[in-house]
MARKEKOL-547901 format. One record per residue: x, y, z of N, C-alpha, C in turn; residue in one letter; residue number from 1; chain. Coordinates in pm, whole numbers. Example, Ala and Ser with C-alpha at 12.3 -4.5 7.8 and 13.67 -1.06 7.14 Angstrom:
MARKEKOL-547901
NODE       nX       nY       nZ      caX      caY      caZ       cX       cY       cZ   type   seq   mol
NODE     1319     -569      780     1230     -450      780     1320     -330      780      A     1     A
NODE     1285     -225      708     1367     -106      714     1290        3      787      S     2     A
This chain:
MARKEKOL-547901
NODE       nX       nY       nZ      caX      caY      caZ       cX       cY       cZ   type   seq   mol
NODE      156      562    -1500       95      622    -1382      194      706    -1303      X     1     A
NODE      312      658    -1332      415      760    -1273      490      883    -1335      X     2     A
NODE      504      980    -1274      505     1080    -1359      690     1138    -1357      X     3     A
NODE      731     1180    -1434      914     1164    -1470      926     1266    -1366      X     4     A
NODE     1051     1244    -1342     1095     1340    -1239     1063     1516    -1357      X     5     A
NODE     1077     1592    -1173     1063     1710    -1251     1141     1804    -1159      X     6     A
NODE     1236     1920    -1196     1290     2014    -1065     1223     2182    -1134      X     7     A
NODE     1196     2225     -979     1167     2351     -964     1302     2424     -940      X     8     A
NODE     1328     2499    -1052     1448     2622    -1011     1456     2717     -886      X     9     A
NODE     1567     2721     -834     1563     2899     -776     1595     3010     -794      X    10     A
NODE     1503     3094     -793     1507     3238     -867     1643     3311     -796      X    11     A
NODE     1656     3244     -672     1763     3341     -607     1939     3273     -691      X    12     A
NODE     1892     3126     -727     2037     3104     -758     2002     3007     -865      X    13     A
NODE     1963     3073    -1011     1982     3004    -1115     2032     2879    -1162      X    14     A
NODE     2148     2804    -1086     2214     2748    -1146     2140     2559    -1037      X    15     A
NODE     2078     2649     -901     2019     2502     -835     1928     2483     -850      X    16     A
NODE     1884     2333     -803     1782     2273     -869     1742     2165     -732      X    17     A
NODE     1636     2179     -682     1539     2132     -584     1433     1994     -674      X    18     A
NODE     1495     1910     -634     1399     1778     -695     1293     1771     -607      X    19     A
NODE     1163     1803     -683     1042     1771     -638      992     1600     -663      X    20     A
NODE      999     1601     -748      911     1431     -762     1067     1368     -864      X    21     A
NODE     1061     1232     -837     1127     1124     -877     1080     1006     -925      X    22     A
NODE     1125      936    -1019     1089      817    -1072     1165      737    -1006      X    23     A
NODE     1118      583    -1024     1173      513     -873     1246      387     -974      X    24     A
NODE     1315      474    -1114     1397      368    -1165     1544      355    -1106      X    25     A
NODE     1586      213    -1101     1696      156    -1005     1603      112     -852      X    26     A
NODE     1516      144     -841     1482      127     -693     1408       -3     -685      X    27     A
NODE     1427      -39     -549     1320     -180     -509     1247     -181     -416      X    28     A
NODE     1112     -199     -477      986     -204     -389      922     -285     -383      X    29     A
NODE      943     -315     -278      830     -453     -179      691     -448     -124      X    30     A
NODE      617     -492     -246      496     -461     -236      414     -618     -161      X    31     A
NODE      334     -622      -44      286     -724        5      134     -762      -59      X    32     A
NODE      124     -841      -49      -23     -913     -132      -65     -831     -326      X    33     A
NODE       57     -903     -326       92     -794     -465        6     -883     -619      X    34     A
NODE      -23    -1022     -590      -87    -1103     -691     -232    -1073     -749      X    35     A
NODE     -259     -980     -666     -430     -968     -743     -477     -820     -702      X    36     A
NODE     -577     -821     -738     -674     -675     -710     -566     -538     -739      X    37     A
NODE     -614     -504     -577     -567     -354     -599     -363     -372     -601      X    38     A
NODE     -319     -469     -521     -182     -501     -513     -125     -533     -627      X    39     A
NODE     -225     -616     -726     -105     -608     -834     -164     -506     -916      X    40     A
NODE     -243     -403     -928     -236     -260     -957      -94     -181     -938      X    41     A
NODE     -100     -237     -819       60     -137     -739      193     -182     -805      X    42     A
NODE      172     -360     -810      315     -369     -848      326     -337    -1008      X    43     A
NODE      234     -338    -1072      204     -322    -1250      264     -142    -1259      X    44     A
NODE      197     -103    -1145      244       74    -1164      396      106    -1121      X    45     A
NODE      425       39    -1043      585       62     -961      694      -20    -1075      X    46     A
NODE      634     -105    -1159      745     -149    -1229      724     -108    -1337      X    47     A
NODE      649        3    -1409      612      115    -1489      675      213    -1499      X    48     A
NODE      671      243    -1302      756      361    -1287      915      326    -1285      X    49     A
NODE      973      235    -1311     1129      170    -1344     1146       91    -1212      X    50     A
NODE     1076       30    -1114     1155      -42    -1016     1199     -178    -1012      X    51     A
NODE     1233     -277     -960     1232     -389     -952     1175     -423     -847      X    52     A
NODE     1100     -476     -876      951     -495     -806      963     -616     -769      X    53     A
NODE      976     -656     -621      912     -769     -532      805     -779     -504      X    54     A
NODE      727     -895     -525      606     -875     -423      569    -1023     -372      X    55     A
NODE      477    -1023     -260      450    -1112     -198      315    -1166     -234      X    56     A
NODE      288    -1261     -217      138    -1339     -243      102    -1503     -123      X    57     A
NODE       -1    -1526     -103       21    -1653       13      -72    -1727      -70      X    58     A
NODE     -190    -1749     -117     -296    -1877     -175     -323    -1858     -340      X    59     A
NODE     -257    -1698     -386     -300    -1727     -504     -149    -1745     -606      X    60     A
NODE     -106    -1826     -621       33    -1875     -673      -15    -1853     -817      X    61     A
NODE     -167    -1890     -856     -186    -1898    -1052     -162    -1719    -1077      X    62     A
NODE     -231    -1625     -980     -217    -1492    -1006     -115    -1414     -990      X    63     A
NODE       29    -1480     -914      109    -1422     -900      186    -1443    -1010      X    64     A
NODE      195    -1594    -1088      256    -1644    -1175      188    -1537    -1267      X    65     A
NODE      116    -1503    -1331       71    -1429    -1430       71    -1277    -1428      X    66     A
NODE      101    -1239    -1311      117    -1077    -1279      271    -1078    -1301      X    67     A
NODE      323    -1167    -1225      452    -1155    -1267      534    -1163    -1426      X    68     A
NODE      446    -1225    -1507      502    -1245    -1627      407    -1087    -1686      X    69     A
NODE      340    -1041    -1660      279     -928    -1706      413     -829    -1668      X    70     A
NODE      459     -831    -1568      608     -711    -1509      739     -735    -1611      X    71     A
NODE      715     -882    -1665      844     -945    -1702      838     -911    -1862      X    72     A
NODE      715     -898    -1876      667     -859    -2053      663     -713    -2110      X    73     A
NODE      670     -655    -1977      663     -518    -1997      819     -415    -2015      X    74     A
NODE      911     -569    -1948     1010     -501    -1942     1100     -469    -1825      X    75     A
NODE      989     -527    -1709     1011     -489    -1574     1085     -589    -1531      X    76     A
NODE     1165     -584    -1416     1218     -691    -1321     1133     -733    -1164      X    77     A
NODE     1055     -817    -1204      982     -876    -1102     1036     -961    -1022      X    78     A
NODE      987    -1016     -902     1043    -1115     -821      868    -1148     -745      X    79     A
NODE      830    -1264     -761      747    -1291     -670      767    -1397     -525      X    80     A
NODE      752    -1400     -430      734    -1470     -326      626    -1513     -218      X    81     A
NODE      660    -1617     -162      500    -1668      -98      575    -1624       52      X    82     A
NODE      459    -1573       71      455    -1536      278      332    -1503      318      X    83     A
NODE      335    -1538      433      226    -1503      530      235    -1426      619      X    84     A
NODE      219    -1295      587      233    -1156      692      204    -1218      835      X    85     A
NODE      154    -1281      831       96    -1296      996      197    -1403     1050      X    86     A
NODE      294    -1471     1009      397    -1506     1073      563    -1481     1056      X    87     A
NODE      596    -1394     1161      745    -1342     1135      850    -1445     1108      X    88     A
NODE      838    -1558     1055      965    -1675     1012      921    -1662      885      X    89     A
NODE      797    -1679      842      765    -1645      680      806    -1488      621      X    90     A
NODE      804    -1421      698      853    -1299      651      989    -1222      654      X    91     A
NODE     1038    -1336      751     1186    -1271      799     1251    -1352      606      X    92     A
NODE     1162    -1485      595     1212    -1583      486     1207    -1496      343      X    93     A
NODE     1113    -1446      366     1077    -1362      227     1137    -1229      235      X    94     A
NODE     1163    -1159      296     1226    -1030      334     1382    -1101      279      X    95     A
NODE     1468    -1149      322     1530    -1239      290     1556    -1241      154      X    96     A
NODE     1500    -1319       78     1498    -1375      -49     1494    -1275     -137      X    97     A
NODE     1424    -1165     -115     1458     -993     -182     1523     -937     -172      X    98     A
NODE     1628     -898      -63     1742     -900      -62     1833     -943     -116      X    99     A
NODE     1847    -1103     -121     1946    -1189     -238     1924    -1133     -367      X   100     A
NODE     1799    -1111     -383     1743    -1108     -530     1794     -982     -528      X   101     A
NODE     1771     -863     -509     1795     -720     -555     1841     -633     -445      X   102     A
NODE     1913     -698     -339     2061     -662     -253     1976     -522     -182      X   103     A
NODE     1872     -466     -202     1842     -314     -124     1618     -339     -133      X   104     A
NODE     1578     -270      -39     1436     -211      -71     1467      -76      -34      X   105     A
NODE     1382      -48      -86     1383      146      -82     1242      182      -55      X   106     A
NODE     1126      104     -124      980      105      -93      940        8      -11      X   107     A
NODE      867      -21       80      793     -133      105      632     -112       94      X   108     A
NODE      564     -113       72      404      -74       80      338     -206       87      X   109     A
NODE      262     -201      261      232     -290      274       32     -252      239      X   110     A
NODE       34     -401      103     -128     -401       46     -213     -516      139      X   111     A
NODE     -146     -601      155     -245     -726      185     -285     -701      303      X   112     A
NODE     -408     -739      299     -524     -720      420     -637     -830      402      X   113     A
NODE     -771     -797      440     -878     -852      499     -932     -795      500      X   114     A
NODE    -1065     -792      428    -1210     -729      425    -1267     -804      417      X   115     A
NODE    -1363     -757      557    -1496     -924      581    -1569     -812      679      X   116     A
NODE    -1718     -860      654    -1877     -787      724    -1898     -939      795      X   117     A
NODE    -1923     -868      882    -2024     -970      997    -2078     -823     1053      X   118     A
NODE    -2175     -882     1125    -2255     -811     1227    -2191     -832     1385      X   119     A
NODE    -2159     -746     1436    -2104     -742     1581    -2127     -873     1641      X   120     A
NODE    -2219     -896     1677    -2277     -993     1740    -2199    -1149     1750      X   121     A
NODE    -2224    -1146     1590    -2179    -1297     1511    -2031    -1304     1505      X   122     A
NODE    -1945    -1195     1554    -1776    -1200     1481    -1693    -1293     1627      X   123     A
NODE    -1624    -1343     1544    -1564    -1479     1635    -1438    -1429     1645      X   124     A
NODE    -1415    -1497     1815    -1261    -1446     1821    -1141    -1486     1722      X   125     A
NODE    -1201    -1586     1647    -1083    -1681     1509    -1080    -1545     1425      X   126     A
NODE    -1236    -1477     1404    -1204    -1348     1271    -1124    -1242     1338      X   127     A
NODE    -1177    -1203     1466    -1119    -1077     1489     -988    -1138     1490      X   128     A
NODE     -892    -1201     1547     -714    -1243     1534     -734    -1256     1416      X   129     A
NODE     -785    -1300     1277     -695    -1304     1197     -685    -1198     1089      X   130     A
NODE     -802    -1081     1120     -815     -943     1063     -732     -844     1134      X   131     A
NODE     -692     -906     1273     -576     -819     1333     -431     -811     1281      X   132     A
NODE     -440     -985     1271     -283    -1064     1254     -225    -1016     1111      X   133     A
NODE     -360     -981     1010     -315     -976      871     -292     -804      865      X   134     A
NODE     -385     -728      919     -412     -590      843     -301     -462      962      X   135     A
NODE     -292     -550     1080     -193     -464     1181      -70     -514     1204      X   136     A
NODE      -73     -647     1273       51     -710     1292      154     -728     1151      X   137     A
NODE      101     -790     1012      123     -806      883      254     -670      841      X   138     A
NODE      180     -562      899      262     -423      801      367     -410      960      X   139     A
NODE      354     -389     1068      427     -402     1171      564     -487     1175      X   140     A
NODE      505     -598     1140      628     -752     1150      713     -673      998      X   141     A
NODE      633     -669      899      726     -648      759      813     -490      778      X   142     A
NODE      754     -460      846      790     -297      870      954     -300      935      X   143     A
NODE      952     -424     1056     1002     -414     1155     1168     -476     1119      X   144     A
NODE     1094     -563      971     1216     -685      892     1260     -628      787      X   145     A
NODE     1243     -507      710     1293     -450      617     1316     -304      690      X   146     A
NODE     1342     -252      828     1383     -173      880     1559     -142      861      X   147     A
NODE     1643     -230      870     1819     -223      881     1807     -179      643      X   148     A
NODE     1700     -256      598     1738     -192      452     1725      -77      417      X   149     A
NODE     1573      -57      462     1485      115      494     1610      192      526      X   150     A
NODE     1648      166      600     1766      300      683     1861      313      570      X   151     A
NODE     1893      183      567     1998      219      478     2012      298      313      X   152     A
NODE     1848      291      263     1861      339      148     1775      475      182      X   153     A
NODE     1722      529      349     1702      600      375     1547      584      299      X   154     A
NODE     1448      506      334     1338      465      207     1210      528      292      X   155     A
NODE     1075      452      249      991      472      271      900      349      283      X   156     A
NODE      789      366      357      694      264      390      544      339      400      X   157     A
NODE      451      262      287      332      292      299      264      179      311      X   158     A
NODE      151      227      409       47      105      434      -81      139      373      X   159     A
NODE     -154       94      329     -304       54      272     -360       98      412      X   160     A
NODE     -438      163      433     -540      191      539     -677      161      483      X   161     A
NODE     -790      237      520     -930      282      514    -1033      354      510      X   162     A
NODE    -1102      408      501    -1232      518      513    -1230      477      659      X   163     A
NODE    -1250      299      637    -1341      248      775    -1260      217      858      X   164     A
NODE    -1127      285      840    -1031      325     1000    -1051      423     1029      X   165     A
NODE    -1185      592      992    -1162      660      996    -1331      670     1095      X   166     A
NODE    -1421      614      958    -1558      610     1002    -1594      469     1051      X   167     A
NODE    -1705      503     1149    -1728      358     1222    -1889      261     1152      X   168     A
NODE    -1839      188     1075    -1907       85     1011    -1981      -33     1071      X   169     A
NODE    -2131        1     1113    -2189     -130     1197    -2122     -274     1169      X   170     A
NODE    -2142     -296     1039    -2095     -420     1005    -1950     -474      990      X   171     A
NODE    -1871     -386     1025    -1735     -401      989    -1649     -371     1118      X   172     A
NODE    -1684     -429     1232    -1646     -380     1371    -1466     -406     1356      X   173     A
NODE    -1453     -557     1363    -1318     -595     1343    -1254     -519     1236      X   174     A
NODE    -1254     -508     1099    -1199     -396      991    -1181     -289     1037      X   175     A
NODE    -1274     -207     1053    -1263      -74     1097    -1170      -59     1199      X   176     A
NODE    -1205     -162     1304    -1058     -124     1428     -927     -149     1402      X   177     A
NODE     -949     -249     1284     -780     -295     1267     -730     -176     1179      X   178     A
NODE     -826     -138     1059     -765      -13      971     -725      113     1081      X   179     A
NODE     -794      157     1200     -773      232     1216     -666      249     1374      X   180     A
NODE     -628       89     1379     -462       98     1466     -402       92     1358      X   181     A
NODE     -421       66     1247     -285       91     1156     -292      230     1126      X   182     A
NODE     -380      311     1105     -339      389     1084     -277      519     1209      X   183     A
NODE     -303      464     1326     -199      526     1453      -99      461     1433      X   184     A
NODE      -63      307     1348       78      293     1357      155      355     1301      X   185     A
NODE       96      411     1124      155      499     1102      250      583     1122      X   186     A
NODE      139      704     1189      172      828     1294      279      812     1384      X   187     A
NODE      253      679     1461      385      652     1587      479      641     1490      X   188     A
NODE      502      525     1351      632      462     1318      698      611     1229      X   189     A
NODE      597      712     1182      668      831     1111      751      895     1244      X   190     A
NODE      691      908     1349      762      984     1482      857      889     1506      X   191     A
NODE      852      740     1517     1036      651     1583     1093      677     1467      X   192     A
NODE     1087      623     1319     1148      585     1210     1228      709     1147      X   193     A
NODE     1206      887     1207     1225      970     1113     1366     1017     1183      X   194     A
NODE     1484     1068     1124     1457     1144      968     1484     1011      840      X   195     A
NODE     1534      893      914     1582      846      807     1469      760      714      X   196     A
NODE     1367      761      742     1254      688      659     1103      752      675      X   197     A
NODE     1033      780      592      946      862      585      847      730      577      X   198     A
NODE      741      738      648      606      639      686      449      731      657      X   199     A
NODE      400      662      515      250      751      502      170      603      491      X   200     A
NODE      -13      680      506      -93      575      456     -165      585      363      X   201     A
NODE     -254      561      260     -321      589      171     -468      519      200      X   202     A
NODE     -566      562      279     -702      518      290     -785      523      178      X   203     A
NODE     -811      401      136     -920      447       41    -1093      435       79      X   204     A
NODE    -1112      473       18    -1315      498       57    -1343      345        8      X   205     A
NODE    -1507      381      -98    -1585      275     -178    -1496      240     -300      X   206     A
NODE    -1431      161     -324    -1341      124     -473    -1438        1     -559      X   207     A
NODE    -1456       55     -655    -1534      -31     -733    -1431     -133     -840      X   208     A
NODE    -1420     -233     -797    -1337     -293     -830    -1337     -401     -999      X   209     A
NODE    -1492     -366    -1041    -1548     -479    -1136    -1567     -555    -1120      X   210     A
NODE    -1581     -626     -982    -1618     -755     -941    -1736     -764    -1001      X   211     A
NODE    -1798     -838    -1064    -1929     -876    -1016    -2009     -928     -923      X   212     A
NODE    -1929     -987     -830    -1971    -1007     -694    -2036     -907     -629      X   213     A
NODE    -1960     -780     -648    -1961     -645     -593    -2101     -599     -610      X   214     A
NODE    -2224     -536     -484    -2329     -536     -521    -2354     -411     -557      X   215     A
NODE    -2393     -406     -681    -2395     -309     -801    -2517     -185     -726      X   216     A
NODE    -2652     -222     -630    -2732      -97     -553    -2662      -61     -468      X   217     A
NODE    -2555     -130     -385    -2478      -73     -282    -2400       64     -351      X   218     A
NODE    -2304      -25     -441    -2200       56     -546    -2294      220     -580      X   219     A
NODE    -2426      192     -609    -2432      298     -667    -2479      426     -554      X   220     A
NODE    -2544      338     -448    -2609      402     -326    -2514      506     -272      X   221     A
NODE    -2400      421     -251    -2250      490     -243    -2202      606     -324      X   222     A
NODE    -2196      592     -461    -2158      690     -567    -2268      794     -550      X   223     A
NODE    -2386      773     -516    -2492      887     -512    -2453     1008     -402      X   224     A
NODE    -2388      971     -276    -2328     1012     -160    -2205     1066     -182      X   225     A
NODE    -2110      988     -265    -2032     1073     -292    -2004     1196     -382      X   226     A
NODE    -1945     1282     -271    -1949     1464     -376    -1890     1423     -533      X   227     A
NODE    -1799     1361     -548    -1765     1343     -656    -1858     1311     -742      X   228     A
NODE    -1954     1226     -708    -2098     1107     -794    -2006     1004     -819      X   229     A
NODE    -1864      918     -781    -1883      828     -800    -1815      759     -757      X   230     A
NODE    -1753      601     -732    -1682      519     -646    -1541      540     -739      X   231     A
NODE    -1436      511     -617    -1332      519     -672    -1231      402     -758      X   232     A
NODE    -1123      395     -820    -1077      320     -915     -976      281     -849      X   233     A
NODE     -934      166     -923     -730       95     -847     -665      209     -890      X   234     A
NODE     -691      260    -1016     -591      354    -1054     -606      487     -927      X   235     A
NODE     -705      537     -886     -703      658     -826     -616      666     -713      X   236     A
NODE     -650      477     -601     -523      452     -510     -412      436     -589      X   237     A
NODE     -385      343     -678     -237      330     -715     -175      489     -739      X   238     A
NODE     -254      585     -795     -203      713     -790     -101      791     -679      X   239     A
NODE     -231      747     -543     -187      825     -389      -79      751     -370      X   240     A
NODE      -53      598     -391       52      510     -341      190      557     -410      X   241     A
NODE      162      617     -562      294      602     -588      327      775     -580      X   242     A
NODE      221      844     -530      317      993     -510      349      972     -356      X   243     A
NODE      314      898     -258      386      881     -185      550      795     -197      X   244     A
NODE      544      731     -271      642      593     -334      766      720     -373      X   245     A
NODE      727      842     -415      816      960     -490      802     1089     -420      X   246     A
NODE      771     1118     -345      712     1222     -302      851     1293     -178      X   247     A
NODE      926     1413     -179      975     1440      -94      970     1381       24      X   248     A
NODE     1122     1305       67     1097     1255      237     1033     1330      349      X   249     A
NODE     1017     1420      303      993     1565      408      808     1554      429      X   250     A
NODE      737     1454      390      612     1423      377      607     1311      440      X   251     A
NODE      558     1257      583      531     1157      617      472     1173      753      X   252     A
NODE      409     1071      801      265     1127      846      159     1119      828      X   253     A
NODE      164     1088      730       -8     1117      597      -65     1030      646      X   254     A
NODE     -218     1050      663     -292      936      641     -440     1023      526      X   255     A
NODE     -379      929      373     -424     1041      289     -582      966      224      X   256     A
NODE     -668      978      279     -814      903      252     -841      963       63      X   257     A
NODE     -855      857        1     -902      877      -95    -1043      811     -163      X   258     A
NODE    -1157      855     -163    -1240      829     -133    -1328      996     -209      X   259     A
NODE    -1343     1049     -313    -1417     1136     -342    -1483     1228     -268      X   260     A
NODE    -1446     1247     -152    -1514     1318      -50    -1581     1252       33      X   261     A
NODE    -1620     1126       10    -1687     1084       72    -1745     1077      281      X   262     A
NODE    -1581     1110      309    -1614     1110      426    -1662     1254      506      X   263     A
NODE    -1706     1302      350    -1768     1416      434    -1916     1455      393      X   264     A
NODE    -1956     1330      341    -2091     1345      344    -2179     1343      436      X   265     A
């Protein structure tokens, strides 16, 4: 999924060479809620693209154990760890322990979140704190604890955003607001954090994930709406994640919705 470095010449002086895109072998990226779904998409692609790949997981220990031996079979250098974004002693612990393990981060991309529908009405102050604690505070606190490494390897930090930080979703009051202070945190942490660390987000739309859970008239109701005709893939985010993961420091800012058009139906 990652594509080899490549340099554009200059016509004025033959002999230099302007690196556009990079492979992120030697590098370490700290990917959060990295054991399942779309996260261990990310860490399967980042230790593809040559990194040594940390990632974090909190309840599913059988999926991290097995994603991780998928990184380890491939060739990759994995590290998995248990934390709970939503408390800074678990994360200062795990931030920590990646360090020992591979002495630098250069990526952090924070995945783990919370997606849950209620209807306005019914949402309890227990959901809204803990869709805050996970999807805002979560990338904030980790942001804030792999900051003295960031600088130092001069890195980058991407967060997982939303459509529905962008558009306002009856049923998704709490989601939508939390996706869409993260994605002003963004914006603020690219304006404190720069020049030495570049901060993007990658929103995605409808992702059809193969669940079968996933309700297949919604899925398609959706794909009918979208210009493209259809819902999007892990691969299409893991794509946006890792050209940000490589992408000139000189790019940050982004909040890059991927989502087939959708939000402009």
């Amino acid at each position: 999924m990652v594509s080899p470095g490549w340099h554009l010449r200059s016509e004025k002086k033959p002999s230099a060479t302007i690196a556009i895109v990079k492979n992120l072998q030697g590098k370490t990226v700290l990917i959060t809620g990295g054991a399942k779904r779309l996260g261990r998409a990310i860490v399967l692609a980042a230790a593809e693209g040559g990194a040594n790949v940390a990632f974090t997981y909190l309840n599913s220990e059988d999926a991290a154990i097995r994603t991780l031996e998928e990184v380890n079979a491939s060739g990759g250098k994995g590290f998995a760890v248990k934390c709970d974004v939503r408390s800074q002693a678990s994360i200062a612990k795990a931030v920590s322990a990646v360090l020992k393990k591979f002495k630098s981060i250069d990526v952090l991309i924070n995945s783990a979140g919370v997606f849950e529908t209620a209807s306005f009405a019914d949402i309890t102050l227990a959901q809204w704190d803990n869709v805050f604690s996970t999807n805002v505070r979560g990338p904030f606190l980790l942001s804030q604890a792999c900051l003295p490494a960031l600088k130092k390897s001069r890195g980058r930090i991407i967060h997982l955003g939303s459509l529905g930080g962008i558009k306002p979703w009856a049923t998704h009051a709490h989601y939508c607001s939390s996706k869409a202070a993260l994605h002003m945190l963004t914006q603020v942490m690219a304006k404190a954090l720069a020049p030495e660390i570049a901060v993007n987000c990658v929103a995605p739309g409808m992702i059809d994930s193969g669940n079968n859970r996933q309700d297949a008239k919604l899925l398609k109701r959706i794909a009918d709406r979208t210009p493209m005709r259809r819902n999007g893939t892990a691969e299409d985010v893991v794509s946006a994640v890792m050209y940000f993961a490589t992408a000139p420091q000189f790019i940050t800012g982004q909040i890059f919705t991927v989502d087939g058009g959708l939000a402009l139906a």
